[in-house]
Each structure stands twice: as C-alpha cells, then as structure tokens.
Residue, then its C-alpha position, 0 to 999 in steps of 0.5 A: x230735784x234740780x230745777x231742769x229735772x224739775x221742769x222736766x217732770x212737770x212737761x212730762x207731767x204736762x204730756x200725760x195729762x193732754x194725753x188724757x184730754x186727747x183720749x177724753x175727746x176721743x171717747x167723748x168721756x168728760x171725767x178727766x176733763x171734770x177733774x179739772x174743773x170739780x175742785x175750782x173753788x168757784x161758785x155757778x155764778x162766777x164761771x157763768x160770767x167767766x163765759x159770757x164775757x169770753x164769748x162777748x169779748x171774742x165776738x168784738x174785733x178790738x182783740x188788744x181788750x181780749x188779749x189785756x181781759x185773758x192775761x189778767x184771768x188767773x189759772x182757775x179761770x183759764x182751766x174753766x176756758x180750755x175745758x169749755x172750748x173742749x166741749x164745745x169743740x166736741x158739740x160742734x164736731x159731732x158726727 
C-alpha cells in the first residue's frame, strides 16, 4: 500500500469510527465508546488521576501548563479524555 493510499485508508478508517461516536451520542449507547476505553491497559487508579489533574488544570487560567501537561499525555491518556469529555457532553445535555 502506498503511504498516501495509506493515509487515506486510516481518514477513511478515522471517519467511520466518528461516525460511530456520533451515532453512540445520538443513541446515548456507550459501547463504541466503551471499545475504546476497555482494552487501555490502565489501572482505576491511573485514569482517576488522569481526571483530576484535567479538571484541575482546565480550571487555572495559566493555559501554557495545560497545553505543555496534555502534549505530554500519550494516545491512551488522550482516548480516556475524549471518551470522558463524550460523557459529560451528554450528562450535561441531557433532555
């Protein structure tokens, strides 16, 4: 595969899996959202702290430590933040 058919496939692959999200918020149905998060190889306790230093570093107006702590998160940690902001997107919208 060429690396542009490549990168093409993996948008492609990208899209369908926000499309998922989309649908899951639509249908307030977490389990594409749960395949995400499930095989993180975290424990409770890491993903706990994960939340409490976001919350705490989105609440203080330095945004340069907020923007230096999240560049720093690998692509587990970022995955457990978008899932979070999804749920709390919907607990916060809901009808």
């Amino acid at each position: 595969m060429s690396g542009s058919a490549q990168h093409q496939h993996s948008s492609e692959q990208s899209q369908e899996i926000d499309q998922g999200v989309m649908e899951t918020l639509r249908s307030r149905d977490h389990s594409v959202l749960a395949q995400q998060i499930d095989p993180l190889s975290c424990t409770h306790n890491d993903i706990v702290e994960l939340l409490a230093q976001y919350l705490a570093l989105s609440e203080q107006e330095d945004d340069e430590i907020f923007d230096a702590w999240f560049d720093e998160l690998n692509q587990a940690q970022h995955t457990v933040l978008k899932v979070f902001e999804v749920y709390r997107g919907q607990f916060e919208h809901q009808e």
